[in-house]
C-alpha positions as CSV (number, residue, x, y, z in Angstrom):
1,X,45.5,13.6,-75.3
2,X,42.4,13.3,-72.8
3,X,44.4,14.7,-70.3
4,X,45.1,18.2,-72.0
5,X,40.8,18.2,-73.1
6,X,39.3,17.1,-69.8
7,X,39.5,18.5,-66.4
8,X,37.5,15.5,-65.1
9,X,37.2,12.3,-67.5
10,X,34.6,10.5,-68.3
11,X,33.7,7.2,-66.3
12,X,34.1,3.6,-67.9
13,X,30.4,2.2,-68.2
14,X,29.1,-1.0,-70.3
15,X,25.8,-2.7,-70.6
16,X,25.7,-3.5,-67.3
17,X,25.8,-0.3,-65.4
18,X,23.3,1.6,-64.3
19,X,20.2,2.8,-65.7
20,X,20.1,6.1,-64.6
21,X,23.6,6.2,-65.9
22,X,22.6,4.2,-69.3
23,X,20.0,7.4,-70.0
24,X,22.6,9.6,-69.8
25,X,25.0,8.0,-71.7
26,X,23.1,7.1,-74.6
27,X,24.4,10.2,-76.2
28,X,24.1,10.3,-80.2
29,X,22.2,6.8,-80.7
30,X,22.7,5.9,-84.5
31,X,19.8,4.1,-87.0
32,X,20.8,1.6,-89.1
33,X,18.0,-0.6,-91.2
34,X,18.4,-4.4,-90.2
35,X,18.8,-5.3,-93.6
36,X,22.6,-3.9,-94.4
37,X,24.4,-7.0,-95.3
38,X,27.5,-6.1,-93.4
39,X,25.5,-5.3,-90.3
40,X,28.3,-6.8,-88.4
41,X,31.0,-5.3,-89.9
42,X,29.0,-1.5,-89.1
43,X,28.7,-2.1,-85.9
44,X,32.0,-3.0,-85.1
45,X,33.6,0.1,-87.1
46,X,30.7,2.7,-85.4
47,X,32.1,1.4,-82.3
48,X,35.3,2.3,-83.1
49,X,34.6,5.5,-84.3
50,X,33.1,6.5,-80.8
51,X,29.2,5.6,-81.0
52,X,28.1,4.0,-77.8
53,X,24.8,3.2,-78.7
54,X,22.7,2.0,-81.9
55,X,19.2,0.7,-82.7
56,X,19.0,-1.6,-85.2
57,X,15.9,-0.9,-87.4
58,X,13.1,-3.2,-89.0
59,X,10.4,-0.3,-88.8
60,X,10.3,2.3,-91.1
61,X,13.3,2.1,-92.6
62,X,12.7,-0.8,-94.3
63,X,10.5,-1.5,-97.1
64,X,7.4,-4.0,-95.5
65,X,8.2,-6.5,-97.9
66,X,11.7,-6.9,-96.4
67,X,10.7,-7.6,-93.0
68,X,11.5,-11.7,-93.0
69,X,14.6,-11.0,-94.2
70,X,15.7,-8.2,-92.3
71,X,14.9,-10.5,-89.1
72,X,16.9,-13.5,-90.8
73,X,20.1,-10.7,-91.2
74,X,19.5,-9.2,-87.6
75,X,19.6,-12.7,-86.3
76,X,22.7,-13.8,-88.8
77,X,24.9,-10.6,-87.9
78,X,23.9,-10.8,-84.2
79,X,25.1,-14.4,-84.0
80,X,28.5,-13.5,-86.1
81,X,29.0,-10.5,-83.7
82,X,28.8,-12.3,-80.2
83,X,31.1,-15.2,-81.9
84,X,33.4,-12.5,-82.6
85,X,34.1,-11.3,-78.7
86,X,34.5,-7.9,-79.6
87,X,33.6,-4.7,-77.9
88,X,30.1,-3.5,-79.5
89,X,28.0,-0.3,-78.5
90,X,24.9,-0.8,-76.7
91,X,22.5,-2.5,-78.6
92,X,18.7,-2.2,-79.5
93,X,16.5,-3.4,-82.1
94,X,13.4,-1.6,-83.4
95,X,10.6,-4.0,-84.3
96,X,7.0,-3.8,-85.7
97,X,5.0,-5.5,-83.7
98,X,5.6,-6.8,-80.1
99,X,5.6,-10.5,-80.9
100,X,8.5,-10.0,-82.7
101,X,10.7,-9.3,-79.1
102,X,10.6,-12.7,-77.7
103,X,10.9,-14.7,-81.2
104,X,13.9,-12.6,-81.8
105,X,15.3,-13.3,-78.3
106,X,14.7,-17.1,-79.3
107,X,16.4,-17.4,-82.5
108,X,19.5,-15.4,-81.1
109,X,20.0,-17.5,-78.4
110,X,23.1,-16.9,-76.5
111,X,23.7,-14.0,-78.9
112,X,20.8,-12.4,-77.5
113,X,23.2,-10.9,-74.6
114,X,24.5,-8.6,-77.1
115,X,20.9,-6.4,-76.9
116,X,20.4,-3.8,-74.1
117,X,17.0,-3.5,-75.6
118,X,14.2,-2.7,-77.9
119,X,12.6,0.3,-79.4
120,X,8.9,0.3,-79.6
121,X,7.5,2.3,-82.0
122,X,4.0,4.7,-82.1
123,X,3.8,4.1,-78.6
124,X,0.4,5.2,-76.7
125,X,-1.1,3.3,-73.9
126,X,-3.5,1.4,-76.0
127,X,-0.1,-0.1,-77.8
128,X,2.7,0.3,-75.1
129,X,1.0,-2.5,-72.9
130,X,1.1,-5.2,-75.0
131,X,5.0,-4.3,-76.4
132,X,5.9,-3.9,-72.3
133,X,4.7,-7.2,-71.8
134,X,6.2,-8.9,-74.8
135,X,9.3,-7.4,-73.6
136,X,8.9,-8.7,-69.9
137,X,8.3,-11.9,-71.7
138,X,11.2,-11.6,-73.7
139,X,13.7,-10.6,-70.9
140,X,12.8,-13.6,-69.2
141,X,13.0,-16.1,-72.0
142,X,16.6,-14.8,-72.2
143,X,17.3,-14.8,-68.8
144,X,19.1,-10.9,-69.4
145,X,18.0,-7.6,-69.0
146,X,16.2,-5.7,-71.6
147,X,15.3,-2.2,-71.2
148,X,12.3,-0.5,-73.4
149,X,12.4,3.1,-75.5
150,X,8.8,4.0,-76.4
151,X,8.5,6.2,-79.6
152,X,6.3,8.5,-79.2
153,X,5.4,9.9,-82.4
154,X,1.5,8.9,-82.8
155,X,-1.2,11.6,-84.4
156,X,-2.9,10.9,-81.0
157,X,-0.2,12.5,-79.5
158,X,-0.1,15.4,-82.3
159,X,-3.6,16.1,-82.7
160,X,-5.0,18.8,-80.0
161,X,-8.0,17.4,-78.9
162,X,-6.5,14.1,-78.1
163,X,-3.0,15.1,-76.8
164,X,-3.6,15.4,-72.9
165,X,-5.8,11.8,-72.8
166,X,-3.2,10.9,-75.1
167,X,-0.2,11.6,-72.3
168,X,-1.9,10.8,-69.5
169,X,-2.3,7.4,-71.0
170,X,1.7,7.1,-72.0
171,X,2.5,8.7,-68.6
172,X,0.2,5.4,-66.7
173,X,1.9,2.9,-69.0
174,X,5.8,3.8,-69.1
175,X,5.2,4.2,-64.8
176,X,3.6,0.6,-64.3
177,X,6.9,-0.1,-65.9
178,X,9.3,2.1,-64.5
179,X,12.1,0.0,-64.3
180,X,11.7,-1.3,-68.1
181,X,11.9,2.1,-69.8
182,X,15.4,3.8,-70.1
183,X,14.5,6.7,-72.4
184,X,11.6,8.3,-74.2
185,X,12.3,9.1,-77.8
186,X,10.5,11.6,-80.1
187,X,9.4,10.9,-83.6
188,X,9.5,14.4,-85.1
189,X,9.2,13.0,-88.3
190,X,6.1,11.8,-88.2
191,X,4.9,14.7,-86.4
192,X,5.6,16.6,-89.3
193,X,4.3,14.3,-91.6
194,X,0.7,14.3,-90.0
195,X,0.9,17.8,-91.6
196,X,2.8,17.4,-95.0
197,X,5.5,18.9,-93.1
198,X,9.6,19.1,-93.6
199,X,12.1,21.2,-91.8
200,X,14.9,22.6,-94.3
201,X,18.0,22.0,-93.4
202,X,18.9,25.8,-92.1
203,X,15.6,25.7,-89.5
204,X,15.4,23.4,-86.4
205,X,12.7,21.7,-84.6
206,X,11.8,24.3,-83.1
207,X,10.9,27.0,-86.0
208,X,8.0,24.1,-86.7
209,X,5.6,25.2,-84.2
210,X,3.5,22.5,-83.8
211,X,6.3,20.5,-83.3
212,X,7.9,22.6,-80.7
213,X,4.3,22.6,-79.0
214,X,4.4,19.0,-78.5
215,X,8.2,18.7,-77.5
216,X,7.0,21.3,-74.7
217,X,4.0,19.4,-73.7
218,X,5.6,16.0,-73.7
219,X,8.7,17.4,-71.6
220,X,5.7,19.0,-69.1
221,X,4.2,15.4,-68.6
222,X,7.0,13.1,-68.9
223,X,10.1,14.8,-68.4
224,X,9.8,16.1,-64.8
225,X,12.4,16.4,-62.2
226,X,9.9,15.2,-59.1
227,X,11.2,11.6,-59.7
228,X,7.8,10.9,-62.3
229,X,10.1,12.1,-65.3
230,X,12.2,10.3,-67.6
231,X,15.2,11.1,-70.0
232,X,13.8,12.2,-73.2
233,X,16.2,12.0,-76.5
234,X,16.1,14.9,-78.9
235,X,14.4,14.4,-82.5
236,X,15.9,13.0,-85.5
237,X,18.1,15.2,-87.3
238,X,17.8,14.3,-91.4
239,X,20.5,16.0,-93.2
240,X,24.3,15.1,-93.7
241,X,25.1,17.0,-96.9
242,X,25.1,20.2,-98.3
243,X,21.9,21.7,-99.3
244,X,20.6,24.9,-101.2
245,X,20.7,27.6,-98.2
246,X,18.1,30.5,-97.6
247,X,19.2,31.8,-94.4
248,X,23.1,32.6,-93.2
249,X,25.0,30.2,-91.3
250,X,24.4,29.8,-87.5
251,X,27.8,29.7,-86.5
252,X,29.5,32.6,-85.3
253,X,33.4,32.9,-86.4
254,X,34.6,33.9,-83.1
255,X,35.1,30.6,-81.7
256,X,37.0,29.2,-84.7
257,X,39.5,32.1,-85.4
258,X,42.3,30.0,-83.5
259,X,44.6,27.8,-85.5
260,X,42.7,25.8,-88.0
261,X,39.3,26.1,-86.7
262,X,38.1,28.4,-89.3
263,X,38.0,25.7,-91.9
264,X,36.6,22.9,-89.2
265,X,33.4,25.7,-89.2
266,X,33.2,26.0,-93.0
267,X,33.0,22.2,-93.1
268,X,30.6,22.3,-90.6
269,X,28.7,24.4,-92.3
270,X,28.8,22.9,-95.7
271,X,27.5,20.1,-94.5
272,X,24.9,21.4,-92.7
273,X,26.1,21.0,-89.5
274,X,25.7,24.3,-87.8
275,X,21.6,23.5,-88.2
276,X,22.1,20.8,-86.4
277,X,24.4,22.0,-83.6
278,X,21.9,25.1,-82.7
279,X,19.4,21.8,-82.7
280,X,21.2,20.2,-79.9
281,X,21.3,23.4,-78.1
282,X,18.2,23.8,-78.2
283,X,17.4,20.1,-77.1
284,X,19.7,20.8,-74.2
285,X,17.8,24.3,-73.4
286,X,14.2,22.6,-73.7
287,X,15.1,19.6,-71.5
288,X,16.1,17.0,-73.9
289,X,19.5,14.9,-73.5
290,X,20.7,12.5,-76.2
291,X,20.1,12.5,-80.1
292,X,18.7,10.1,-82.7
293,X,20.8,9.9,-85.8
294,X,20.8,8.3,-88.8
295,X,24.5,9.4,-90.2
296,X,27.6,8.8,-88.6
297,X,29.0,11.9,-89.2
298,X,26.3,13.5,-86.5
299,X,27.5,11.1,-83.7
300,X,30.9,13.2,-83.0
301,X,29.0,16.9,-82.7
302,X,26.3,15.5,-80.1
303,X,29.1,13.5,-77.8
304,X,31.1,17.1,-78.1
305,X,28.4,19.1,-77.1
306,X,27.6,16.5,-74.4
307,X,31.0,17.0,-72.2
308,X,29.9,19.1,-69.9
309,X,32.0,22.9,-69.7
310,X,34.4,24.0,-66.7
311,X,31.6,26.5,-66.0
312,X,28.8,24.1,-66.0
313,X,31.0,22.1,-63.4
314,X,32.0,24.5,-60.9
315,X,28.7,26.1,-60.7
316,X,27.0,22.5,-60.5
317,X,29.5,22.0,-57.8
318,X,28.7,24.8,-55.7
319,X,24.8,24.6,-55.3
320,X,25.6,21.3,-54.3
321,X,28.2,22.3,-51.4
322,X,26.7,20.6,-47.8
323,X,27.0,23.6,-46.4
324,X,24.4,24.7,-49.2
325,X,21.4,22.2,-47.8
326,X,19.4,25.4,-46.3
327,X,19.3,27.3,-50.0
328,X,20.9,30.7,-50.5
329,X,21.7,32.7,-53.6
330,X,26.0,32.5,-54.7
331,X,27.5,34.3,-57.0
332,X,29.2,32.2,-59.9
333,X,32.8,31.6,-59.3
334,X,33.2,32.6,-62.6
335,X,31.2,36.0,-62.0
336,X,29.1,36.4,-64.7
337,X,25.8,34.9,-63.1
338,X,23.5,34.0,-59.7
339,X,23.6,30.5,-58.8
340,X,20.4,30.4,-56.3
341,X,21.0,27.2,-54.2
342,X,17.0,25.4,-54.1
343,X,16.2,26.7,-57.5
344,X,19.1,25.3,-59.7
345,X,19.6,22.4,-57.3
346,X,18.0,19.6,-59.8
347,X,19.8,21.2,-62.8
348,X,23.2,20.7,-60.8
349,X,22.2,17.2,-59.8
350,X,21.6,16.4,-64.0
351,X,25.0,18.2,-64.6
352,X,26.7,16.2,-62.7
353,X,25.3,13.1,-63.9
354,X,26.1,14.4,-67.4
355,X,29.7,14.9,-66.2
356,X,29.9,11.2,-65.1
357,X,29.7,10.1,-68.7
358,X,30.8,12.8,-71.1
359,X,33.4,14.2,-68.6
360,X,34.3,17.8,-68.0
361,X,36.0,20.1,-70.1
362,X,39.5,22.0,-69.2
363,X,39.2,25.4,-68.1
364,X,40.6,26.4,-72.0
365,X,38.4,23.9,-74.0
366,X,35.3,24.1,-75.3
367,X,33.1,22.8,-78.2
368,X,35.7,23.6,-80.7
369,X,38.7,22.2,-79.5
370,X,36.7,19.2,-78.9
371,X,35.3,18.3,-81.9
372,X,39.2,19.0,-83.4
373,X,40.4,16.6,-81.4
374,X,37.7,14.2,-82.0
375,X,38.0,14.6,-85.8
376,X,41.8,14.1,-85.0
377,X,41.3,10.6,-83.9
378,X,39.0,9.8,-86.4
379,X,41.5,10.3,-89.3
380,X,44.6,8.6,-87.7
């Protein structure tokens, strides 16, 4: 089946790989409060429905009085998981308060090799030093690597008049410790809520203006391709079923009209989907790589929309031809666009990357046929 969707498949990785191969392959990284009593059991079936990485939440979406027991349940599943031997995604665990890192490393114990990380949340320089050092603290009291994602969703970072100080401060902290943070993460959530905000379901992002000014100004300071940048995951998207529409759908028919595809995009679309797949276009367009999602049913669009297309591959592969070091303008092999050697060079370095973890498509497939396939697997 992978050989008739992929032209190049995706490489094996696991919690040891990498870094700059983790970023990438974080893909659609799926929320789940701490306190679900069969934490265990989620993990384990997420996993085999394709999700590669989770966060496991005792932030904001838990209620503040649950926070003992949430840790007790983390700490109980964790333990029942790493008994078990099985295969889990990569695992983090959101906390509160940086303290919280190096207790939870403790009461784990050997069950504590089961976390990639944490996720520190409201991150600004003033914060993100003491949660980097709890983390260094905790890393060490567990004798395994832990990588960091900063949240950056702070009304420091929103507000105008604060905003530059605000990223120069993040931009200081996350590069003192560069080797800690895999991935920034955006809390458009709160951004919105600073202003009694909500995007509907038919409107991305991007249609909320001051939101789409701070994605832009975040991806100016942090996301650079000079080798300052980091991998920045796209925001939260909230909806998994159908709502009251205002505007038409955002899928075009012509990609479905083969086979059965035309009722895979009215599913889509009556659950919202095609919102959320012109989301993670425009994450891709905007510099963003990755998703946060809190419904299992978003994990298979992002990972489709991730595999990087034929196109995408042979042009990446050209700018990068030796013979290509001195810069030069090619015409696409598929002749339908300039490929200008220095330029696009860094785009077809990322592409490439991308390629390593999501694969590359076949010549014939695209978004489509994937997601078929993928939704194909999931009901066998």
């Amino acid at each position: 089946m992978r050989k008739d969707l992929f032209h190049v498949e995706p490489l094996v990785f696991d919690a040891d790989s990498p870094a700059r191969t983790l970023a990438v392959a974080l893909g659609a990284t799926l929320y789940s409060p701490a306190t679900r009593p069969s934490l265990a059991a989620d993990v384990l079936k997420q996993a085999g429905r394709g999700v590669v990485s989770m966060v496991l939440c005792l932030e904001d979406s838990i209620d503040d009085t649950e926070v003992e027991g949430a840790e007790e349940n983390l700490v109980r599943q964790l333990t029942e998981l790493a008994a078990c031997g099985r295969e889990t995604p990569l695992l983090f665990v959101r906390v509160r308060e940086p303290e919280q890192m190096p207790d939870l490393v403790h009461r784990l114990g050997d069950a504590a090799r089961l976390l990639s990380g944490f996720v520190l949340p409201k991150f600004t320089e003033e914060r993100g030093v003491a949660f980097l050092e709890a983390l260094t603290a905790a890393e060490a009291a567990g004798g395994r690597r832990l990588f960091a994602m900063p949240v950056l969703e702070s009304p420091e970072l929103l507000h105008l008049e604060t905003r530059a100080e605000t990223l120069r401060g993040i931009a200081r902290t996350v590069d003192k410790y560069r080797d800690r943070v895999l991935a920034l993460r955006l809390g458009v959530t709160d951004f919105c809520s600073a202003y009694g905000l909500r995007r509907a379901p038919d409107m991305t992002a991007y249609d909320v203006q001051i939101v789409a000014s701070v994605i832009g100004d975040v991806v100016n300071v942090l996301g650079r391709s000079d080798g300052t940048g980091f991998t920045i995951t796209g925001p939260v998207w909230e909806y998994f079923r159908a709502q009251v529409r205002m505007f038409k759908p955002q899928l075009r028919r012509s990609p479905f009209m083969e086979g059965q595809a035309e009722e895979l995009r009215t599913a889509l679309i009556a659950h919202d989907m095609d919102g959320l797949l012109r989301e993670i276009a425009l994450d891709r367009a905007n510099g963003l790589l990755g998703k946060t999602c809190i419904h299992p049913s978003h994990v298979l669009p992002v990972h489709a929309l991730s595999v990087v297309s034929h196109e995408e591959y042979s042009d990446a592969r050209d700018i990068l031809r030796p013979d290509r070091g001195g810069g030069g303008v090619l015409r696409s092999a598929y002749t339908n666009k300039m490929n200008e050697v220095k330029p696009h060079r860094t785009w077809a370095e990322r592409t490439l990357l991308r390629a390593e973890t999501f694969g590359v498509a076949r010549e014939d497939t695209g978004f489509v046929e994937l997601l078929t396939a993928g939704l194909s697997r999931l009901a066998d």
